[in-house]
C-alpha positions in Angstrom: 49.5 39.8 -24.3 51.7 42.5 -25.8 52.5 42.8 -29.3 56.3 43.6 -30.4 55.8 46.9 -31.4 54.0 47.4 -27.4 56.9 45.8 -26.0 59.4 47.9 -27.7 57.7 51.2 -26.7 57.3 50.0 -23.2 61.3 49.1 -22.6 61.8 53.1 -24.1 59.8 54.8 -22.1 60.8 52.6 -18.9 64.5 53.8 -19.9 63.7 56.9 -19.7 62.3 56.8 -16.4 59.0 56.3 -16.6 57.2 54.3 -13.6 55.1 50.9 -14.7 52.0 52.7 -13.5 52.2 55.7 -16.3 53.6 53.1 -18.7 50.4 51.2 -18.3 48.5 54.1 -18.6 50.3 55.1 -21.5 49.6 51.9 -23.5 45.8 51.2 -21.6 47.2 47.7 -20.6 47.4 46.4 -16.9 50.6 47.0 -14.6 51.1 43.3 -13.7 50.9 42.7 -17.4 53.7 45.6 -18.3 55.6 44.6 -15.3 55.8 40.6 -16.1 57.1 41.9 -19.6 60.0 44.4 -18.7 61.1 41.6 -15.8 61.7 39.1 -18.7 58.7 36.8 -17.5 56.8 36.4 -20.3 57.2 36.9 -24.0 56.2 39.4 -26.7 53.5 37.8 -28.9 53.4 34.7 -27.4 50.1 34.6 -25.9 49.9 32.2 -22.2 48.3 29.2 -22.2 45.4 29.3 -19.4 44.9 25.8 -19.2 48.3 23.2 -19.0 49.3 21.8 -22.4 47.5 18.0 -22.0 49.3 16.9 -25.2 52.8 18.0 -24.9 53.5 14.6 -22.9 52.4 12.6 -25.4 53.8 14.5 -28.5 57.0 12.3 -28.8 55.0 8.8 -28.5 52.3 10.3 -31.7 55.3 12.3 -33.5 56.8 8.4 -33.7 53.8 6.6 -34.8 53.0 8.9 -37.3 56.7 8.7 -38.5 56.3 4.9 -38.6 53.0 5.0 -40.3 52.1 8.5 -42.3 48.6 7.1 -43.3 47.7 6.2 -39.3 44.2 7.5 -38.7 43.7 9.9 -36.1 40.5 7.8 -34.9 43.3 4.8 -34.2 46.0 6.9 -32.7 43.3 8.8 -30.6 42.1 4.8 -29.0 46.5 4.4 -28.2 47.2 7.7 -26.7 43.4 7.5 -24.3 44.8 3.9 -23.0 48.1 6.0 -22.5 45.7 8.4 -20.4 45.2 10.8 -22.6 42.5 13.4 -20.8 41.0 15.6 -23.6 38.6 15.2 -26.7 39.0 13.6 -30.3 38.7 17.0 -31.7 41.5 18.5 -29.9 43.8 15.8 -30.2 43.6 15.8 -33.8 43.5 19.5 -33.9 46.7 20.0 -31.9 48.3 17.1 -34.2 47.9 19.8 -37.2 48.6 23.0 -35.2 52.0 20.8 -34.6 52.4 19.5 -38.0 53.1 16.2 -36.7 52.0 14.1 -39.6 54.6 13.8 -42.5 54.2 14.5 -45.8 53.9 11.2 -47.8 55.3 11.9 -51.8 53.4 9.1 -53.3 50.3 10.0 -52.0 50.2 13.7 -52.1 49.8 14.2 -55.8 50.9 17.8 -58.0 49.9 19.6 -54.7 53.3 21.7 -53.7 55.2 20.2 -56.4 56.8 22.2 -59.3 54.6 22.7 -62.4 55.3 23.9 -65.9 52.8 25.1 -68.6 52.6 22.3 -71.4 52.1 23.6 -75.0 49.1 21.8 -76.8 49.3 22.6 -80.5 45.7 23.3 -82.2 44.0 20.3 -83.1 46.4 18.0 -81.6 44.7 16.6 -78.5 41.3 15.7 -76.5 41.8 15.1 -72.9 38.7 12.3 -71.7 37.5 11.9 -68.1 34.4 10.5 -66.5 32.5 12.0 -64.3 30.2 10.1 -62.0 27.3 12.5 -60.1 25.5 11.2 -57.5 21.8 11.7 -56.6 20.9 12.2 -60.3 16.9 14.4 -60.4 16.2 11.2 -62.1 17.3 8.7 -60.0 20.6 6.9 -59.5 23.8 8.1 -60.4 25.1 9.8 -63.6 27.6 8.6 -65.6 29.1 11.6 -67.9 31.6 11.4 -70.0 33.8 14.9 -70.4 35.4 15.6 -73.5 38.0 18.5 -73.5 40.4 20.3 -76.5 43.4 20.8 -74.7 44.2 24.0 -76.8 41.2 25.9 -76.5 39.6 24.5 -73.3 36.1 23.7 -75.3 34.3 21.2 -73.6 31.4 18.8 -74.7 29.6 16.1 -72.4 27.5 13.2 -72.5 25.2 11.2 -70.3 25.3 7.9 -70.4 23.6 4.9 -68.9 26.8 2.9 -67.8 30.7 3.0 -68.1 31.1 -0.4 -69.9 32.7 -0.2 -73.3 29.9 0.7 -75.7 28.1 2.9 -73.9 32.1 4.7 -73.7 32.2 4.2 -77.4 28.4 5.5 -77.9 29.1 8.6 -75.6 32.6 9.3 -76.9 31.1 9.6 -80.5 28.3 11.8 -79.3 30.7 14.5 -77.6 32.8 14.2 -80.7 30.3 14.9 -82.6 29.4 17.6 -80.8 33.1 19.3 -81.1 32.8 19.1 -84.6 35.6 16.5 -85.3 38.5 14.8 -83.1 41.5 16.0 -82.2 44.7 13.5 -83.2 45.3 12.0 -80.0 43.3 11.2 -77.1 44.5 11.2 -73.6 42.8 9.0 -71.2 43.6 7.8 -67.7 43.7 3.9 -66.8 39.7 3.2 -67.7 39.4 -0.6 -67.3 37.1 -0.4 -70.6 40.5 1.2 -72.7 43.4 -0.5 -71.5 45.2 -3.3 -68.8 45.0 -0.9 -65.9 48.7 -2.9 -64.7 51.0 -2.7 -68.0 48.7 0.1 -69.9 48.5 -1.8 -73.2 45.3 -1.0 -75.3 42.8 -3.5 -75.0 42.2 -5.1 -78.5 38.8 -4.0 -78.4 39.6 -0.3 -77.9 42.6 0.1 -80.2 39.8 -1.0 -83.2 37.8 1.9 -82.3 40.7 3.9 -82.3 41.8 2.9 -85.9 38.1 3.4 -86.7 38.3 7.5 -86.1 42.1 7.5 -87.0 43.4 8.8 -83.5 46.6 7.9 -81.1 45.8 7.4 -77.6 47.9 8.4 -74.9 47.6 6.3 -71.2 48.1 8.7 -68.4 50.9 6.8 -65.8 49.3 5.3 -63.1 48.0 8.5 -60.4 49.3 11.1 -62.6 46.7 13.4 -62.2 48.7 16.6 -64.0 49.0 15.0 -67.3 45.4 15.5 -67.8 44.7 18.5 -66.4 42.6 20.3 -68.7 39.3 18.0 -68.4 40.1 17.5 -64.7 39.3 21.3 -64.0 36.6 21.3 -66.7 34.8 18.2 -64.6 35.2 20.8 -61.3 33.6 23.6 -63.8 30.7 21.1 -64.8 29.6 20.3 -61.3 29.8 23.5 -59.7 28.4 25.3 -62.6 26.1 23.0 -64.0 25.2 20.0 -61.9 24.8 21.8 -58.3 21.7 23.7 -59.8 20.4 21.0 -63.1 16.5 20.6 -62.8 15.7 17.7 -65.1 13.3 15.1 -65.0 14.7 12.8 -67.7 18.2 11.9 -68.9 17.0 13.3 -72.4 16.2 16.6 -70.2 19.4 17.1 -68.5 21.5 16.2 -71.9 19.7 19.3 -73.7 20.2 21.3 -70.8 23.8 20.4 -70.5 24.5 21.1 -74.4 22.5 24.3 -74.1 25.0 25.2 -71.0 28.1 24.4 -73.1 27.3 26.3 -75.7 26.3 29.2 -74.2 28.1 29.7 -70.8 30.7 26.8 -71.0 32.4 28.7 -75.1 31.6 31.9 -73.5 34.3 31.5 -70.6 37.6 33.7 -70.8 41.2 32.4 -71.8 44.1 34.5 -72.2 43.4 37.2 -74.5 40.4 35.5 -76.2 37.3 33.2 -75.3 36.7 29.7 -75.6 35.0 30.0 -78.5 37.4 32.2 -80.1 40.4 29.8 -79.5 38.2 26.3 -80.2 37.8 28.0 -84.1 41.4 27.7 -84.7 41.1 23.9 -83.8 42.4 21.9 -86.7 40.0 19.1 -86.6 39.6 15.4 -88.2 36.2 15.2 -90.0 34.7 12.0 -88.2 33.1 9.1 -90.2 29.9 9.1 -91.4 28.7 6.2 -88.9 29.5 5.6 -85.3 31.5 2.7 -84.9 29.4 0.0 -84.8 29.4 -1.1 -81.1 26.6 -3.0 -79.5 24.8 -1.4 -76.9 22.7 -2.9 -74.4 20.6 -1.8 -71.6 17.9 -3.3 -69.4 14.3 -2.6 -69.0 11.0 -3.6 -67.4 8.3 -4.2 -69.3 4.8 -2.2 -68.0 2.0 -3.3 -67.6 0.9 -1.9 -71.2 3.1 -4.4 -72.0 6.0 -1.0 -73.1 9.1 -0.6 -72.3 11.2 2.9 -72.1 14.2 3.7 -73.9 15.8 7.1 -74.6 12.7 9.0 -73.9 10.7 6.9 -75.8 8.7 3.9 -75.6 8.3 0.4 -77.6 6.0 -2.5 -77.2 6.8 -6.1 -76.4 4.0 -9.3 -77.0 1.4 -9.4 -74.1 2.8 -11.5 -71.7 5.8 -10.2 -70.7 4.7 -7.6 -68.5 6.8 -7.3 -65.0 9.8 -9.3 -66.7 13.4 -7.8 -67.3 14.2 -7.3 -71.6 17.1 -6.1 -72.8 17.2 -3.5 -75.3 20.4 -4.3 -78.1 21.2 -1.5 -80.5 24.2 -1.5 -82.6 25.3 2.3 -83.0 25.1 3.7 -86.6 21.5 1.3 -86.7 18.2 2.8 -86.6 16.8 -1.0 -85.4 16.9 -2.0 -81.8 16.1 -5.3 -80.6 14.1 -6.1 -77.6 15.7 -9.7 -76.6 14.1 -11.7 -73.1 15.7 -13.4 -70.7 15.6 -16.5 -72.3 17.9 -14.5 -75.5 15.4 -14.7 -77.8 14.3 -12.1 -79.8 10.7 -10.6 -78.8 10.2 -7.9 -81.2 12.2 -5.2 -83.3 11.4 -1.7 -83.6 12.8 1.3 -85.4 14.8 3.4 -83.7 13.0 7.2 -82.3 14.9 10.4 -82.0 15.7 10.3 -78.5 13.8 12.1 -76.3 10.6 12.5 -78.8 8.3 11.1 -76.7 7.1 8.9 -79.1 4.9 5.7 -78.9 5.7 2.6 -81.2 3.3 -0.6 -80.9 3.1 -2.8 -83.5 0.0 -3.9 -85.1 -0.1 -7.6 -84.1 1.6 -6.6 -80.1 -2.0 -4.6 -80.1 -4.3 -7.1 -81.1 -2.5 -9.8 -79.0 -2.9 -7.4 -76.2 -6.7 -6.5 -76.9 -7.7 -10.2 -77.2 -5.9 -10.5 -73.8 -7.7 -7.7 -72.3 -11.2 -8.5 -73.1 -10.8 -12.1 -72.0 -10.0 -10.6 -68.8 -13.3 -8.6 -68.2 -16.0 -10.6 -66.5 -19.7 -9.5 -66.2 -20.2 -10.6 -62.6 -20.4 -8.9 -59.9 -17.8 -7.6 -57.9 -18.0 -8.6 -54.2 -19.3 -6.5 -51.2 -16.3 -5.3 -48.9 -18.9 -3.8 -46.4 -21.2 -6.9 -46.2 -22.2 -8.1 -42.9 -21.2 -11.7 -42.5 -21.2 -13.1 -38.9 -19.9 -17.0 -38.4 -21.7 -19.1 -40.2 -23.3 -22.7 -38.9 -20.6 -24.8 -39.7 -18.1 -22.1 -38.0 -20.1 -22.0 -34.7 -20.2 -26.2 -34.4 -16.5 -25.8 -34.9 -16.3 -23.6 -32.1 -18.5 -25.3 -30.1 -16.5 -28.8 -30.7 -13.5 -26.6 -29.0 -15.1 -24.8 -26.4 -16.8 -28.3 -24.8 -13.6 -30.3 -25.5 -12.3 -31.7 -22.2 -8.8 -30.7 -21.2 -6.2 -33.4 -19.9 -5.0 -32.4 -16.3 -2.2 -34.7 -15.3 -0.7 -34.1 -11.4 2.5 -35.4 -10.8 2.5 -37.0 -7.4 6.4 -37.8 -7.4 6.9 -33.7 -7.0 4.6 -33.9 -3.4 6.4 -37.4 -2.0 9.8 -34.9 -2.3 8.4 -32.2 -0.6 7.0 -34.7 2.4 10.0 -36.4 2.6 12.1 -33.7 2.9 9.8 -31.7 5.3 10.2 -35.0 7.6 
């Protein structure tokens, strides 16, 4: 193939006389190639096809479909266009539908991406932009539910695990990255969480609108896939799991939270904006002091009880009455409380404990749950001995009559004449 800048030296020089043979020469290409070129046969740039273009029949039929349906997968198209007799692969037919650009651009579903955007001025102090962030394959097992916290201002960003997404473990988390900011800004920003607001009309759910008088705040609904209008903890949540995530060693939950709040403080303020760093910009944050107390949602998460008769609970581990172990408890703690309640299945109330500092690796057995459990223990222990898994023990007598009784028991044999008269009479 020659380029434009080949083909325009080669139409000079042939002008001047040159043969195709010195022109080839001239520009090291082939004299087929320079000849099919200055004859007007092929065209500069435009490299030839060596194989016949397999899709070009069937552009119009898939330019159609896709016009009549933007959201068509290729996988189903691919199935119409092979009974059509369609000769080549998945991967090229869906590769020549982009090369061509044949699917069109759907507006509703395509986001901020190639739209116009403007910067939007956030005032100091004046908002906190909240997103979770689920994380699969946790070190710890399961998935991670974090809840990202981020000053639209100064970028700062704080983050907490927590054990589910239903309203007080939102509330619980959303205290503890406030908390950690320092204060709250004086309007929070969410999208449609189920656990905040009617995800059809946006309205505040009752419950949510007391916790917001409870820290004094507005809160703003994003509209319904808006994306752009919380922008700030959107990139902070790509930040988080490149940064932090993709490379976290932990082996607890209480782990990976210290870890995370180490990050934050020390990479995460550290980060550049504008002329200043995070850090520098988060101390001009005008922020609401916070209450003294959490607001006082109840919290509740379930455990199994070992078979020390414990359970495990923020790094930390409480004990239950003997009898319980195997069963499902739940663990109630109302935040701002330093009691939790261990409550069965049945909803009664099976012991109390004060609450540990989480992740302090503490023990806490009350004095009657270990007696209980000693008397339990040593009525358990038995002085005889244990049995002999390597014994000999062939069949004994009453084993071999047995088999004898079935080894000398007479079989019924029943013949079926009626099968032989057919045979005669038909051989006959």
């Amino acid at each position: 193939m020659l380029t434009g800048e080949e083909f325009v030296d080669a139409s000079a020089l042939h002008r001047r006389g040159w043969s195709i043979s010195a022109i080839a020469r001239h520009l090291g290409r082939d004299r087929k190639t320079i000849r099919a070129y200055l004859e007007g046969r092929r065209t500069p740039g435009v490299r030839r096809r060596p194989l016949p273009d397999h899709f070009a029949r069937f552009e119009p039929y898939v330019r159609e479909r896709l016009f009549e349906d933007p959201h068509l997968w290729g996988s189903t198209l691919f199935d119409e266009v092979t009974a059509l007799g369609y000769p080549r692969s998945y991967v090229t037919f869906v590769r020549e539908i982009r090369k061509r650009r044949l699917r069109p651009r759907c507006e509703a579903c395509a986001g901020v991406k190639g739209r116009p955007t403007i910067e939007i001025a956030h005032p100091p102090g004046e908002e906190i932009q909240w997103d979770w962030l689920e994380l699969p394959d946790a070190p710890w097992g399961g998935e991670a539910h974090l809840l990202v916290g981020t000053l639209s201002h100064s970028g700062k960003v704080r983050a907490v695990f927590a054990e589910g997404e239903e309203q007080a473990h939102l509330v619980e988390a959303l205290d503890g990255v406030l908390r950690r900011l320092g204060g709250t800004a004086r309007r929070w920003r969410v999208d449609r969480m189920a656990t905040v607001c009617d995800r059809a009309t946006g309205r505040l759910l009752p419950s949510f609108a007391a916790v917001a008088r409870y820290y004094g705040v507005h809160v703003d609904v994003c509209p319904p896939r808006r994306a752009n209008r919380k922008g700030a903890v959107e990139s902070r949540n790509h930040f988080l799991a490149q940064r932090f995530w993709w490379t976290l060693q932990a082996k607890t939950l209480q782990e990976g939270q210290a870890k995370l709040d180490r990050f934050s403080e020390r990479i995460g303020d550290r980060r550049r904006r504008g002329r200043g760093s995070v850090a520098e910009l988060a101390a001009r944050e005008r922020l609401l002091s916070l209450p003294a107390l959490p607001y006082p949602a109840v919290v509740e998460a379930e455990r199994v009880v070992s078979a020390a008769c414990l359970i495990s609970y923020q790094g930390n581990r409480y004990s239950v009455p003997p009898g319980l172990h195997g069963q499902r408890v739940t663990v109630r703690r109302r935040l701002g409380s330093q009691q939790i309640e261990l409550v069965s299945t049945a909803g009664s109330v099976v012991a109390c404990h004060r609450l540990v500092p989480a992740g302090a690796g503490a023990l806490r057995r009350h004095d009657e749950h270990r007696i209980a459990l000693e008397r339990v223990v040593l009525q358990s222990l038995t002085s005889a001995r244990p049995c002999r898994r390597k014994a000999n023990r062939p069949p004994g007598e009453a084993a071999l009559k047995a088999a004898a009784a079935l080894a000398g028991e007479p079989r019924d044999v029943v013949v079926a004449l009626e099968a032989y008269a057919r045979y005669a009479e038909a051989s006959r």
